[in-house]
C-alpha positions in Angstrom: -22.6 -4.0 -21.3 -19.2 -3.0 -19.5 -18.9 -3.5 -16.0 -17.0 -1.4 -14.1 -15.3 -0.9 -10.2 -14.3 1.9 -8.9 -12.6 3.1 -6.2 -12.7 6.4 -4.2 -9.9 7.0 -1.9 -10.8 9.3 1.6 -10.2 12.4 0.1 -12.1 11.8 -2.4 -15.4 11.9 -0.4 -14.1 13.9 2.2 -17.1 16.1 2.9 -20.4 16.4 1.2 -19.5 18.5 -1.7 -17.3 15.7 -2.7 -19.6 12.8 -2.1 -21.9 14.2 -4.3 -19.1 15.3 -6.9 -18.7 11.5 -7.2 -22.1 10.6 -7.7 -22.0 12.9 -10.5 -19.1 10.8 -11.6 -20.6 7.8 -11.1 -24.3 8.4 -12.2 -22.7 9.8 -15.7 -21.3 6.6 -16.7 -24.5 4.6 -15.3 -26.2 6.8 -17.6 -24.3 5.7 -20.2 -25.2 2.3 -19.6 -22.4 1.0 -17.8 -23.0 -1.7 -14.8 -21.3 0.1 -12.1 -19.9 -1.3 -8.9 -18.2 1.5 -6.1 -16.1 1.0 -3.3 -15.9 3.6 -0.7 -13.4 4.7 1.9 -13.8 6.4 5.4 -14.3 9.9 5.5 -11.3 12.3 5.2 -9.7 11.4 8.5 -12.8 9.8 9.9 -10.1 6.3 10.8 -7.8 8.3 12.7 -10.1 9.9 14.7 -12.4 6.7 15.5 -8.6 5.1 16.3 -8.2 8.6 19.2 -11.3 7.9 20.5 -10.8 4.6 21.1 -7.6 5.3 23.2 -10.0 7.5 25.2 -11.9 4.7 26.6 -9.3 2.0 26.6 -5.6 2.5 25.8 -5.3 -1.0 24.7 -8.7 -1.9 22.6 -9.6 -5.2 21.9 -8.4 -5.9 18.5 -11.8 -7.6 17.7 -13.5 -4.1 18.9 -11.6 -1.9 16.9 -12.4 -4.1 14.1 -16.0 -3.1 14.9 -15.8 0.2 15.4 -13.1 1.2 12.5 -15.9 -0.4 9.8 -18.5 2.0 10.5 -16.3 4.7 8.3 -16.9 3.4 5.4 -20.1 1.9 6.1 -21.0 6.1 6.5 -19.4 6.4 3.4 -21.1 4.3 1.1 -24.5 5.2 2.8 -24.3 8.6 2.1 -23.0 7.8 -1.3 -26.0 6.1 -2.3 -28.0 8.6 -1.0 -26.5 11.2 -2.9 -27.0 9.1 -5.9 -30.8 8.3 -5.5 -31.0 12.1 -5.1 -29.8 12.5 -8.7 -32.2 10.0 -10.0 -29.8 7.1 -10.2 -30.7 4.1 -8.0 -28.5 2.9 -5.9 -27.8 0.3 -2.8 -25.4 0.1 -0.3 -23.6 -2.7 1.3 -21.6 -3.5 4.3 -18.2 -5.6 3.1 -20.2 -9.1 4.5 -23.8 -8.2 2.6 -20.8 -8.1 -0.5 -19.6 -11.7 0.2 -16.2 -10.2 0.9 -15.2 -13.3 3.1 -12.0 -13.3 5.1 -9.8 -15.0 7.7 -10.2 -14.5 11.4 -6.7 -11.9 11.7 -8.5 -8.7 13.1 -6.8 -5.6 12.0 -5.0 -7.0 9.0 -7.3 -10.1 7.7 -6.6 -11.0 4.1 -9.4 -12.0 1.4 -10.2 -15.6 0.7 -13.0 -15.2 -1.3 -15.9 -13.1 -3.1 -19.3 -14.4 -3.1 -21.1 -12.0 -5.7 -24.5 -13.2 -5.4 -26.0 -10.2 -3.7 -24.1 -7.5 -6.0 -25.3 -9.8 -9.3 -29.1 -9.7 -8.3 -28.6 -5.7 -7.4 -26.6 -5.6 -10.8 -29.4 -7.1 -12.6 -31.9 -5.0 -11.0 -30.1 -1.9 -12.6 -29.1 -0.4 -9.6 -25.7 1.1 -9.2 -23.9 -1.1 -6.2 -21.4 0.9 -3.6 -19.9 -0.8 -1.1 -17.9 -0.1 1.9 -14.3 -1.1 1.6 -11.4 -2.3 3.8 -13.8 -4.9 5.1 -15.0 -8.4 5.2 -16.9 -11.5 7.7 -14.8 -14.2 8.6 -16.5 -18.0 8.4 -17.3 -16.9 12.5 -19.7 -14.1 10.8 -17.2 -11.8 12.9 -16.5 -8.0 10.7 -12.9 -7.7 10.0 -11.0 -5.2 8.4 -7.6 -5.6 6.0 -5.1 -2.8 7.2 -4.7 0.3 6.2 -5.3 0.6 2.4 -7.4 -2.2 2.3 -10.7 -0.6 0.3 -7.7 -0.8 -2.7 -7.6 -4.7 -2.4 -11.7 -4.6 -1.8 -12.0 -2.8 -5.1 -9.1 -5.2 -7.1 -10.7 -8.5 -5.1 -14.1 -7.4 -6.5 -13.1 -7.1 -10.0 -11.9 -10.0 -9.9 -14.5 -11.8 -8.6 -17.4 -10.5 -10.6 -15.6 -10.7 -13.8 -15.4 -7.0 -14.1 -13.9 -5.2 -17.2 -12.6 -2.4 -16.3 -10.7 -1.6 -12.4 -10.4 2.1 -11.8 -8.6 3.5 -8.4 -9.3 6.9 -7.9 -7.2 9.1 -5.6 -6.4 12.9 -5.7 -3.3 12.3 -7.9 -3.3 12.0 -11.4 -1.8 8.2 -11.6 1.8 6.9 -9.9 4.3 8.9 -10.5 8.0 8.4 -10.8 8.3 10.2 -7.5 7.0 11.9 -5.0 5.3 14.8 -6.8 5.5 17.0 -3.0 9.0 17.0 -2.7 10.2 16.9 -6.4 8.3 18.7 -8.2 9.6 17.3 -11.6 8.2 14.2 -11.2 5.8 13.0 -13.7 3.1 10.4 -14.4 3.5 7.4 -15.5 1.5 5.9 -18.8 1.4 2.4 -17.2 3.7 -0.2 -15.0 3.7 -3.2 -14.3 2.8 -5.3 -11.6 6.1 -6.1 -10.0 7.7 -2.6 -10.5 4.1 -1.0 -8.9 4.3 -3.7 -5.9 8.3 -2.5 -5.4 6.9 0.5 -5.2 4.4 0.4 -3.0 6.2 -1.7 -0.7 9.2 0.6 -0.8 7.0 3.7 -0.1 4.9 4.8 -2.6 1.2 5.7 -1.0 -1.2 5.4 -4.0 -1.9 2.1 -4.1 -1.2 -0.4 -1.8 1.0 -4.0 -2.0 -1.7 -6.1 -1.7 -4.0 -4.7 -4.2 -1.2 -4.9 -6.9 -0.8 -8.3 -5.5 -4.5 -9.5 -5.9 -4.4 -7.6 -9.5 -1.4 -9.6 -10.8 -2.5 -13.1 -9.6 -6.0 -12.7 -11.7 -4.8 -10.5 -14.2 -6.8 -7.3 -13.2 -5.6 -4.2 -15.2 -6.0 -1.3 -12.5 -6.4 2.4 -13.5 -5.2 4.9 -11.4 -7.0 8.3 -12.1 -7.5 11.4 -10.1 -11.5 12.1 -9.1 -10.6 15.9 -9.5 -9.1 15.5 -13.1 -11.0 12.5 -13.8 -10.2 13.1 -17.7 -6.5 12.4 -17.2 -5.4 9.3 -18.6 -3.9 8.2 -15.4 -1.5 5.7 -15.2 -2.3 1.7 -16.1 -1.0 -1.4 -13.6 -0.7 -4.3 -15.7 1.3 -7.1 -17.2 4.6 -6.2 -18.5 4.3 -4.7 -22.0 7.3 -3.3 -23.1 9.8 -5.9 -23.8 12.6 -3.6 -23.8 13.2 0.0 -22.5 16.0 2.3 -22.5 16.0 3.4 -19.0 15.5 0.4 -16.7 14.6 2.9 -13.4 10.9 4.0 -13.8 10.7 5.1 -10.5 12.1 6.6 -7.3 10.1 5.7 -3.6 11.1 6.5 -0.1 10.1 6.5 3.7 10.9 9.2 5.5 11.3 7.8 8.3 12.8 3.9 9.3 13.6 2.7 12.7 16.4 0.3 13.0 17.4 -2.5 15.7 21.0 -3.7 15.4 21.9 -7.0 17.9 25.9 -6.9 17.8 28.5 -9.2 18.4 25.7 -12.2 18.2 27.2 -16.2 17.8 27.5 -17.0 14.5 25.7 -21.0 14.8 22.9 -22.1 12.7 19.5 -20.8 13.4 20.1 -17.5 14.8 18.2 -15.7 12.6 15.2 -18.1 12.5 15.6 -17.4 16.5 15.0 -13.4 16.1 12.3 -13.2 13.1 10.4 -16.0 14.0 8.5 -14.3 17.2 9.3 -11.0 15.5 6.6 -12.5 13.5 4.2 -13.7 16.0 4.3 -10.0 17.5 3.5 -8.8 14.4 6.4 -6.6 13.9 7.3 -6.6 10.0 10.6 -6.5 9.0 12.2 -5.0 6.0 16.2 -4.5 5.0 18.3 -7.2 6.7 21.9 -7.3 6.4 24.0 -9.6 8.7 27.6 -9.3 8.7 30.9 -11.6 8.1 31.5 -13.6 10.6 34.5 -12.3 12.8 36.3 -14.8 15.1 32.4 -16.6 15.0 30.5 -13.5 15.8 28.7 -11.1 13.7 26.2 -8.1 14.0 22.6 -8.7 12.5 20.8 -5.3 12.0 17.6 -5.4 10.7 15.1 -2.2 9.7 11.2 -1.8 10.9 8.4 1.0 10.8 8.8 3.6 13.4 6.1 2.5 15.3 7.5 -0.9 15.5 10.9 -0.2 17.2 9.5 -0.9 20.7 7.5 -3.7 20.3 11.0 -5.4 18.5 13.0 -4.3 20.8 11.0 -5.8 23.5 11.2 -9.0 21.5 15.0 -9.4 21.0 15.9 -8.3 24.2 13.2 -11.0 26.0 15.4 -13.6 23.3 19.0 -12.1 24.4 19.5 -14.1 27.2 19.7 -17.2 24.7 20.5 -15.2 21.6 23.8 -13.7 23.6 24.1 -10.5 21.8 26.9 -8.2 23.4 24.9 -5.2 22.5 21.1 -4.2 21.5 21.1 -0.4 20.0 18.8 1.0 17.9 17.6 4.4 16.3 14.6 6.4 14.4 16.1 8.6 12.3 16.8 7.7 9.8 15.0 7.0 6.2 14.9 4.9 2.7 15.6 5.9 -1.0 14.5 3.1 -4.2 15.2 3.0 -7.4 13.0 0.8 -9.0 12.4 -1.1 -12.5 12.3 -4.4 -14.7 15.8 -5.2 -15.9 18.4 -3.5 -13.7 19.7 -6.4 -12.8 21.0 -7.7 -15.9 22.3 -4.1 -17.0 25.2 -2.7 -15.9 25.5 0.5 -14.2 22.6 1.0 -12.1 23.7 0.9 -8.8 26.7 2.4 -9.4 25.1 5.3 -10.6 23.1 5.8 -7.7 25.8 5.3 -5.3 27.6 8.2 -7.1 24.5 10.3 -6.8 24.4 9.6 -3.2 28.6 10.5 -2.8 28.2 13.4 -5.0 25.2 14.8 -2.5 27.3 14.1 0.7 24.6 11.6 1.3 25.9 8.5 3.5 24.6 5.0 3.2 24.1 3.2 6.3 22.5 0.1 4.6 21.8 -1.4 1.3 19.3 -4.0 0.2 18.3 -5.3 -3.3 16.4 -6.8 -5.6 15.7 -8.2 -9.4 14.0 -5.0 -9.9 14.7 -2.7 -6.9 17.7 -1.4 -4.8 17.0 0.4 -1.7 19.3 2.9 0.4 19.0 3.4 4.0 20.1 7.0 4.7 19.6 9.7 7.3 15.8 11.0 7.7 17.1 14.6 7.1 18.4 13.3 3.6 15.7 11.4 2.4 14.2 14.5 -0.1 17.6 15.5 -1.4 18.3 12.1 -2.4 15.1 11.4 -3.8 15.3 15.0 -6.2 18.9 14.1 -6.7 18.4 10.5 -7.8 15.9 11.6 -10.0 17.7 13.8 -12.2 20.6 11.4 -12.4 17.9 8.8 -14.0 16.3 11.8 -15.9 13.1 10.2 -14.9 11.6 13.9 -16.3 12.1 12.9 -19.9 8.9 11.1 -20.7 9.8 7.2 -21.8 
């Protein structure tokens, strides 16, 4: 008997209508005989709205707290869900993240997965019922709820596979797979057949918002092939994340990502001595600010500028943490600025063919698009350009790799 989880994204069970669209999905292939495991996500925008209600009563919530309250979305969601099944004549349970053995450590807001104990989703397996369970959660060994970031019912879904020996991993959004761009603002974009795990994490860590890094992370450690469909054209073949299968390809850029919008903190005219850098990111780190493109300068009679890139939402907690640091750092200058944007090109083999980046350099020149930073990879090379230029470049970069012609 196949065993199968899947995965419906928020806008997939949006209202009622679509909740029980999905248990028509889902009650089809039970039907058919197939063991079938669901993980849900929070209403719609049912997280952002639990998030503006919590500023209401305190505008700094305890992170614990929020990891309380922000559960209950999808706990709704997988209630209802099984509800809506049952109603159809499928049987159906649903359980919290911890009643799924999704076990965690102790980091509220953005915990990460060390374990699934399946016993519970076996014996409901075995009992023929059809299992849904609330995503982007877990119980730490405290038996505290915790939740894993934004995105996180995509690694609940991959970590569950995984753990329960599933054979098949479907993710289903309200696109019809990954595509080599942003379908919104280049409308010649186009599905992708499959991808593999490296290219999809550059991807999602460059900007792409169907699946998130750490699910293509858990998937490529235990080998978990991940289809990404679309719940409203569920019959589309939908794109495939999975081991590497094409040794060679013609065109080494599969895809284009971006961010619209970048903030980025530049420390000039800092002394050039060992450990400066360990100085800055170190309790960048402990504030939890993530960093991204970092480019230091030559050295110039022994002092150099260090400018490093964050999300929007970061810039003043950084900025509060290098300028606390200045007084030992030494900087001459701490300026920074939110408008500005990123452009990828992304795929397996660039680096050992010629051409790549100076194709999209040209691209960039030929659009009277300036680059204020570069960063790269094996498989990736990323642009820092103006916020205001981020959609030309992507449209523009995209025709230059004719990423329309299918490969």
């Amino acid at each position: 008997m196949t065993r199968t989880v899947q995965k419906y994204g928020g806008s997939s069970v949006a209202t009622a209508d679509h909740i029980k669209r999905v248990a028509r999905l889902v009650g089809d292939r039970r039907r058919a005989g197939e063991e079938m495991v669901v993980v849900v996500s929070a209403m719609g925008d049912t997280t952002d709205d639990l998030i503006d209600l919590s500023k209401q009563i305190n505008t700094r919530p305890p992170a614990r707290e929020m990891d309380m309250l922000l559960s209950t979305g999808e706990i709704v969601s997988s209630a209802l869900l099984s509800m809506a099944l049952q109603a159809d004549g499928v049987d159906a349970v649903s359980l919290t993240g911890a009643q799924a053995g999704i076990r965690t450590d102790a980091v509220s807001g953005r915990a990460r997965i060390s374990g699934i104990q399946g016993d519970r989703i076996e014996r409901e397996l075995a009992a023929g019922r059809v299992v849904i369970v609330a995503g982007f959660q877990g119980i730490s060994d405290d038996f505290d709820v915790t939740t894993l970031g934004r995105g996180g019912s995509d690694t609940t879904a991959v970590a569950l596979a995984a753990g329960i020996n599933a054979d098949r991993c479907e993710i289903y959004t309200d696109v019809a797979g990954i595509y080599t761009a942003d379908p919104r603002i280049c409308p010649s974009a186009r599905p992708l057949r499959d991808i593999g795990y490296e290219e999809m994490l550059e991807m999602a860590s460059t900007g792409a918002r169907v699946m998130h890094a750490r699910a293509v992370e858990v998937g490529a450690l235990y080998g978990v092939e991940i289809y990404v469909k679309s719940t409203f054209d569920p019959s589309a073949p939908g794109t495939i994340i999975r081991k590497e299968t094409m040794m060679e390809q013609g065109n080494k850029v599969r895809g284009i990502a971006h961010e619209s919008r970048v903030a980025k903190v530049t420390l000039r005219g800092v002394p050039d001595r060992p450990g400066i850098a360990a100085k800055i990111f170190e309790p960048l780190a402990e504030a939890g600010v993530s960093v991204d493109t970092i480019v230091q300068n030559a050295s110039i009679e022994r002092l150099t500028d260090l400018t490093f890139t964050v999300a929007p939402g970061d810039r003043e907690r950084a900025l509060e943490v290098v300028n606390r640091l200045n007084q030992e750092l030494g900087a001459a200058e701490i300026v920074s600025a939110d408008d500005l944007g990123t452009v990828s090109i992304i795929g397996t083999g660039m680096a050992s063919a010629p051409g790549y980046a100076a194709r999209m350099f040209r691209t960039l020149f030929d659009q009277q698009i300036n680059i204020d930073m570069i960063s790269t990879s094996d498989i990736r090379i990323t642009c820092v350009v103006a916020a205001d230029k981020v959609a030309d470049a992507v449209v523009a970069l995209h025709n230059a790799f004719e990423l329309d012609r299918q490969g």
